[in-house]
C-alpha positions as CSV (number, residue, x, y, z in Angstrom):
1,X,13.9,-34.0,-10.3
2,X,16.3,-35.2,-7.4
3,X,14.6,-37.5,-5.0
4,X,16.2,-36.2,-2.1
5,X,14.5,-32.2,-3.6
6,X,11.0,-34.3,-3.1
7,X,11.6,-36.1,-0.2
8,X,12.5,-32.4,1.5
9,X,9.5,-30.5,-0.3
10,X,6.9,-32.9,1.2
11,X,8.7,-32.9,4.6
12,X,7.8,-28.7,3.6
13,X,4.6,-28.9,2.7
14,X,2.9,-31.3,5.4
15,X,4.7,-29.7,7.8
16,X,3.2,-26.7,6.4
17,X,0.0,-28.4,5.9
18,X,-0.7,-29.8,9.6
19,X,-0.2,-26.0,10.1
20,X,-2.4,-24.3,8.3
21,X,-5.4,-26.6,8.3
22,X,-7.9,-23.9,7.3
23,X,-5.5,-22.1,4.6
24,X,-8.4,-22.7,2.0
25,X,-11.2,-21.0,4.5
26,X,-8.9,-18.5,5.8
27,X,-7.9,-17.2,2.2
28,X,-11.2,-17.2,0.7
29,X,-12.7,-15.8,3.8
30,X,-10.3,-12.8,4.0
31,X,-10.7,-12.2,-0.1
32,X,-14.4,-12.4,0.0
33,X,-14.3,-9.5,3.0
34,X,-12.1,-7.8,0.7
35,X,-13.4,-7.6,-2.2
36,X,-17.4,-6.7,-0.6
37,X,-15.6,-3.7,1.5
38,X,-14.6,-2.2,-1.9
39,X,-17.7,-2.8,-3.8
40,X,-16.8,-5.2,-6.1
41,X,-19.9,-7.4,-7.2
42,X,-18.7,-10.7,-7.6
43,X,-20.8,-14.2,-8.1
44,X,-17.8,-16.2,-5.8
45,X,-14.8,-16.2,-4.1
46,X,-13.7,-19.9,-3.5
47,X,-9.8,-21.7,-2.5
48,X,-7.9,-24.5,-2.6
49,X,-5.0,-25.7,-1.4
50,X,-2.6,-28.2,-3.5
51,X,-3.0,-31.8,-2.8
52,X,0.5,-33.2,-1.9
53,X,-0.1,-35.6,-5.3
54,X,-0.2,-32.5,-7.2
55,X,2.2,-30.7,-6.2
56,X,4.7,-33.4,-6.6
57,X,3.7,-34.1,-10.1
58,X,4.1,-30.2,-10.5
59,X,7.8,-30.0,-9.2
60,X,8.9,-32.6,-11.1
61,X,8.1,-31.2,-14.3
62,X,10.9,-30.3,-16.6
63,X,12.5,-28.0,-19.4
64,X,12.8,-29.8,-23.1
65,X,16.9,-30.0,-22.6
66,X,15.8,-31.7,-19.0
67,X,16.6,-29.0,-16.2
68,X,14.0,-29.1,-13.8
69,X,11.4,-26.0,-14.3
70,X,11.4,-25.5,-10.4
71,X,14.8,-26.0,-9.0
72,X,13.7,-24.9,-5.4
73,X,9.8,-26.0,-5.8
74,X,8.6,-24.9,-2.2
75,X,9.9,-21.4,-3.3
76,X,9.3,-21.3,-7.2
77,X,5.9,-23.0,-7.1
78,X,3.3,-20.0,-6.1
79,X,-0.3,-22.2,-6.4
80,X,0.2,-23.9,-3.4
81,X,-2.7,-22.4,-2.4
82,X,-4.8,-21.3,-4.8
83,X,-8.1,-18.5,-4.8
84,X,-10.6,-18.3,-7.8
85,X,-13.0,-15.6,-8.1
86,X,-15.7,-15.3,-10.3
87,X,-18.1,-12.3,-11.1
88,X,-21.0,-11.7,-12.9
89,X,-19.6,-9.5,-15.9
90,X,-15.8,-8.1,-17.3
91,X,-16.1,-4.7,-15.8
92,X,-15.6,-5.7,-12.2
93,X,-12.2,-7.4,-13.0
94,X,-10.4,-4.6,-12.6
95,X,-12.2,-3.2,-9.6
96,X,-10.8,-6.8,-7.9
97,X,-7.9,-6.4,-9.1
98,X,-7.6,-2.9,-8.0
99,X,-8.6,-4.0,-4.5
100,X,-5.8,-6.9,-4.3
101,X,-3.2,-4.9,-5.7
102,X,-3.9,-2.4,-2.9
103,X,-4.2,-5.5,-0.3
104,X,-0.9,-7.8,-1.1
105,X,2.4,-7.1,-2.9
106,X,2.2,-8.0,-6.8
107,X,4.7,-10.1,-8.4
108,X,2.8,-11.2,-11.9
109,X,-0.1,-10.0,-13.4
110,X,-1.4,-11.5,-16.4
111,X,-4.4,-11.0,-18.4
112,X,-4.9,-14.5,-20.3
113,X,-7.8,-12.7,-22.3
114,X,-5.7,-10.1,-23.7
115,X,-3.5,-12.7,-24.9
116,X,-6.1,-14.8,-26.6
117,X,-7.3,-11.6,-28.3
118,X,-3.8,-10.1,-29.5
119,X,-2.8,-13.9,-31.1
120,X,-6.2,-13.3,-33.1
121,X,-8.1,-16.4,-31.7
122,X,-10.9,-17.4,-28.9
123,X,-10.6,-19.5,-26.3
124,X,-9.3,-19.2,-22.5
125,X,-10.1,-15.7,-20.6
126,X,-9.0,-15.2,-17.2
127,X,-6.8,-12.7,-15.4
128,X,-4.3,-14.3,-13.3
129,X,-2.2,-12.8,-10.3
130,X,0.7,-14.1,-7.9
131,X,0.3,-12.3,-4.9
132,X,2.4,-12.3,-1.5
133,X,0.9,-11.6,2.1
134,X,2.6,-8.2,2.9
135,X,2.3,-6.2,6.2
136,X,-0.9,-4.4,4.8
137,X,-2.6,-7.7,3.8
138,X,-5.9,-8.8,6.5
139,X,-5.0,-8.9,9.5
140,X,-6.8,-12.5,9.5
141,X,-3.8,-13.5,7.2
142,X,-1.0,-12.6,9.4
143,X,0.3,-16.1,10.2
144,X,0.9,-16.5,6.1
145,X,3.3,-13.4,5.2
146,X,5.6,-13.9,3.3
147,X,3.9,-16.5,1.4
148,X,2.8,-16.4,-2.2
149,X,0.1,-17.7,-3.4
150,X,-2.5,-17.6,-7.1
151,X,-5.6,-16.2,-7.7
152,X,-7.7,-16.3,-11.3
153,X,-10.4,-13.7,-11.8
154,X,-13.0,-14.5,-14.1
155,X,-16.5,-13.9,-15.6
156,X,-18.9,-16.6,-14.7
157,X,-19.4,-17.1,-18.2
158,X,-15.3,-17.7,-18.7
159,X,-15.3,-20.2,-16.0
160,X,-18.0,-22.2,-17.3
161,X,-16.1,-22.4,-20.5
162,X,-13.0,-22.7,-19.2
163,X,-14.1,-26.1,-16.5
164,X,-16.2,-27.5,-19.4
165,X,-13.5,-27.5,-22.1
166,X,-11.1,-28.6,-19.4
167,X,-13.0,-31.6,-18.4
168,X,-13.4,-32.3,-22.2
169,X,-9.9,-32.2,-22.8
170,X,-8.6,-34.0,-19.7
171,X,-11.1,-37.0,-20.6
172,X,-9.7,-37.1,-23.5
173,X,-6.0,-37.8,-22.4
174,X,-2.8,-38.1,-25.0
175,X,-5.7,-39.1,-27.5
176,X,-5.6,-36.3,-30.6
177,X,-7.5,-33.3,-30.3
178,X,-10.8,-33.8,-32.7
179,X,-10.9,-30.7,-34.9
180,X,-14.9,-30.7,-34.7
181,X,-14.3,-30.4,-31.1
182,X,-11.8,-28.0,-31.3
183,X,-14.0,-25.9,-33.8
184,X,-17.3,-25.8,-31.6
185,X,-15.2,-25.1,-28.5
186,X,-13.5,-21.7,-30.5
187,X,-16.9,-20.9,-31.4
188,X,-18.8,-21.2,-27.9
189,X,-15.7,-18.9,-26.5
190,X,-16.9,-15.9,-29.2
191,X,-20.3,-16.5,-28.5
192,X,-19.1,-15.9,-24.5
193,X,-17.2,-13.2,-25.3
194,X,-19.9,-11.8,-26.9
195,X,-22.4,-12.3,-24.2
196,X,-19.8,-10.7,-21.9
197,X,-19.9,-7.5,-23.8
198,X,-23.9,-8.1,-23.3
199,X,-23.5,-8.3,-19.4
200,X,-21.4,-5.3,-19.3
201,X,-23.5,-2.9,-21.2
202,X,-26.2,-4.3,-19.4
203,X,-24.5,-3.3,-16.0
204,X,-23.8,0.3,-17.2
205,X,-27.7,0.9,-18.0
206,X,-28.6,-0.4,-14.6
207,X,-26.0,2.0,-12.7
208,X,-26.9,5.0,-14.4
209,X,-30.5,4.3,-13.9
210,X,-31.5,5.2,-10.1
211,X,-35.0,7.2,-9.3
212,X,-35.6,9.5,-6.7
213,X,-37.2,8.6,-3.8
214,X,-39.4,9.7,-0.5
215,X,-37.6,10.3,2.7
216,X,-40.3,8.2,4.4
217,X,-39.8,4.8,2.7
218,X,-38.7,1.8,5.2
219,X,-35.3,0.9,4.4
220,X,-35.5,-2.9,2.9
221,X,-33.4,-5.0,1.0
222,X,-35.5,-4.4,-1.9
223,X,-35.5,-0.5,-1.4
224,X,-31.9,0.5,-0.8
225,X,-30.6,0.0,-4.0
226,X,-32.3,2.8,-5.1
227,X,-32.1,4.6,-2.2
228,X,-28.2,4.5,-2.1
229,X,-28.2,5.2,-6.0
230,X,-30.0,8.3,-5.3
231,X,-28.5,9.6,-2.0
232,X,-25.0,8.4,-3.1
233,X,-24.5,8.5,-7.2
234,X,-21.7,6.9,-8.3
235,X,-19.3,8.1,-5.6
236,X,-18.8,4.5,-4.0
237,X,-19.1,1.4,-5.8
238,X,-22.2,-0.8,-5.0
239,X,-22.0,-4.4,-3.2
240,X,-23.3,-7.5,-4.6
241,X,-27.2,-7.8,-4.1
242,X,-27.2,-10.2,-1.6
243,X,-25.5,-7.8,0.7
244,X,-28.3,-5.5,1.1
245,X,-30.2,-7.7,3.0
246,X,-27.2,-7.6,5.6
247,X,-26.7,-3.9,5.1
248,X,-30.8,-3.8,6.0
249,X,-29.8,-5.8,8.9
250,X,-27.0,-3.7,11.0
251,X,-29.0,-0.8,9.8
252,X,-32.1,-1.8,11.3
253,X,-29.6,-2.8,14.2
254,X,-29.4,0.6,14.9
255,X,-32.3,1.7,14.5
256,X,-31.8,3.8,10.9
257,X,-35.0,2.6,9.2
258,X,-36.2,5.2,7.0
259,X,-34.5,7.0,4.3
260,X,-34.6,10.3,6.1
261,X,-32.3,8.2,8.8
262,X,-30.0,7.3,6.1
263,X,-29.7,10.5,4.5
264,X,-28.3,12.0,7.9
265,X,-25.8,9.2,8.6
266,X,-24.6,9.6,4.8
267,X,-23.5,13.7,5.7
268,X,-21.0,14.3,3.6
269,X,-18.7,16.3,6.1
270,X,-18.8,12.9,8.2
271,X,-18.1,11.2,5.1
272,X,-14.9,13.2,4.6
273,X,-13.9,13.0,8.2
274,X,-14.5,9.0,8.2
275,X,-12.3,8.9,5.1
276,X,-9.5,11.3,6.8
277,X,-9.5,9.2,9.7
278,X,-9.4,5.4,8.0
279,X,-7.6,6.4,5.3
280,X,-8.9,3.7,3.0
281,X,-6.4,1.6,0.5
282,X,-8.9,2.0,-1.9
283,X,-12.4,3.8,-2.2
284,X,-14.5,1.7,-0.2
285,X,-17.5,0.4,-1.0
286,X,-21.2,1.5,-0.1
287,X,-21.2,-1.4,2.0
288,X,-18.0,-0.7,3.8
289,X,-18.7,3.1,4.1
290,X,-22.1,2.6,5.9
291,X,-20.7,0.4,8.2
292,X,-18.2,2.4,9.0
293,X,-20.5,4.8,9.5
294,X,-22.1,3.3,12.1
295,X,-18.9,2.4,13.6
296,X,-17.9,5.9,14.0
297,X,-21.3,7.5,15.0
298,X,-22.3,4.5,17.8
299,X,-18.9,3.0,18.9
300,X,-18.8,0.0,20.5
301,X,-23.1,-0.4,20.4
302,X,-22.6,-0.4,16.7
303,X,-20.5,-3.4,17.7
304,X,-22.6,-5.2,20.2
305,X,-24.8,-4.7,18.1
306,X,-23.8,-6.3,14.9
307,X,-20.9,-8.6,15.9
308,X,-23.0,-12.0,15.6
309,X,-24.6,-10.5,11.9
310,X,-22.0,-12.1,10.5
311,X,-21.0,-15.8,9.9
312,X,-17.5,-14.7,11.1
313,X,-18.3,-13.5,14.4
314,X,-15.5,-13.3,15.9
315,X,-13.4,-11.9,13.0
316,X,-16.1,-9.2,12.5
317,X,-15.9,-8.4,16.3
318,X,-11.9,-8.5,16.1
319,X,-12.1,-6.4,12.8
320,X,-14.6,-3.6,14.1
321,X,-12.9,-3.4,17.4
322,X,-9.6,-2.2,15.4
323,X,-11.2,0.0,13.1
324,X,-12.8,1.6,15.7
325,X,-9.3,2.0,17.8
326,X,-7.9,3.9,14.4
327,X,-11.0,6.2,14.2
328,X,-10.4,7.4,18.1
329,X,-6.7,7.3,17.3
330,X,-7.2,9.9,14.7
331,X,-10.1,11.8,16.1
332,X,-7.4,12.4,19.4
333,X,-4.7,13.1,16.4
334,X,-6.7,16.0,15.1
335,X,-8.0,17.2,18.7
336,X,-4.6,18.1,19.2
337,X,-3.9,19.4,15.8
């Protein structure tokens, strides 16, 4: 690679670096936000951005006749920031990667696990995309459109064998591959695909098994998973369990504490007209829905409310304030209709 291509793709990337000094926050903030307001259950959503030593050794890297595999690295290399998320079993994969795909334009799409499958062989599972930051990507992401950048969905159970086997081999160095380690590491990968399978059945059993319930329970973090499994089926895709306790929180905030409460905010004609008026990418989550809900029956209390529920206050205040500008917007819209 030409000197004078590196010399100008670090005067690129630290001048892109001093900034965006938060890229790796911002990203990862705006993904996890995603991926909870369409019920995806996920275990993590966690990013990086390139170190400069990195990405050097990257864009240097070459074809075997010697052409450079990145003739214009700041524009052919697509990791320089990088988003991994993790979730608990396979079937939420492509529930994320529903949500993205909906969220940022698409430019690859490849589903490592498929591959390892169809060659006949174990080993590494992950689905990776390239994404770009469009015009209907978070608003929290608008100082990055245009930009491309990675993300790797896995199970949890993938990425522990993927980092493990990684840190093997890379200890290893030019050193040749031992067969016995070769041969225990094909075998743990069929023993996690096989304990993938497990999770998802698993999952399955649990979301068709919701009981009934008594209008008079107290909402709790404990009690609305059932509750919602019961007053809302299947319809809308559950959150991770963590966020009930939230969900308990801006409920409480409002002061719908029993299940009767929820039952009337969860009317089905309000329901409709919340989904004619937001007119949602994708089907949001129960999450997502209630809190829209809220937004939509108390306005800006719902905001005062809630705002500092969040550890992104101000981006939660920022973010209800403009969902609640398109729900007026299209309340006026069908007043005049």
């Amino acid at each position: 690679m030409n000197n004078k291509v590196i010399s100008r793709l670090g005067s690129y990337y630290h001048a892109w670096a001093r900034s965006h000094p938060d890229a790796a926050e911002e990203f990862s903030g705006a993904l996890e936000d995603l991926l909870s307001d369409g019920g995806v259950t996920y275990d993590r959503v966690w990013a990086r951005v390139k170190e400069w030593s990195s990405l050097k050794a990257k864009a240097r890297k070459q074809h075997p006749d010697g052409s450079p595999q990145y003739p214009e690295p700041w524009q052919d290399i697509h990791d320089v920031v990088g988003v991994r998320v993790t979730t608990y079993h396979s079937t939420e994969i492509p529930a994320a990667i529903t949500v993205l795909r909906d969220s940022f334009l698409v430019h690859r799409n490849v589903d490592k696990t498929t591959e390892t499958r169809v060659s006949g062989t174990f080993g590494y599972g992950s689905h990776h995309l390239i994404l770009e930051v469009s015009e209907d990507s978070p608003e929290e992401l608008r100082a990055y459109r245009g930009m491309r950048f990675e993300v790797q969905i896995r199970t949890v159970l993938q990425h522990a064998w993927a980092e493990f086997e990684h840190d093997i081999r890379y200890k290893r160095g030019p050193e040749e591959p031992d067969p016995a380690v070769d041969r225990a590491f094909t075998l743990a990968a069929g023993l996690i695909e096989l304990a993938d399978q497990q999770f998802d059945l698993i999952a399955s059993v649990q979301s068709s098994g919701a009981s009934t319930t008594d209008d008079e329970v107290e909402l709790s973090s404990e009690t609305l998973p059932g509750v919602l499994a019961v007053l809302l089926g299947n319809r809308f895709p559950r959150p991770r369990s963590e966020l009930f306790r939230w969900l308990g929180e801006i409920l409480l905030a409002n002061g719908v504490t029993t299940v009767a409460e929820l039952r009337l905010l969860l009317d089905d004609m309000d329901i409709e007209a919340l989904g004619r008026a937001m007119n949602y990418r994708f089907l949001p989550g129960q999450v997502r829905l209630i809190d829209d809900l809220l937004l939509r029956r108390y306005g800006d209390d719902h905001i005062s409310r809630t705002r500092d529920s969040s550890s992104r206050a101000t981006q939660r205040e920022r973010q209800l304030k403009t969902r609640l500008a398109k729900m007026r917007r299209a309340h006026i819209t069908a007043e005049k209709g």
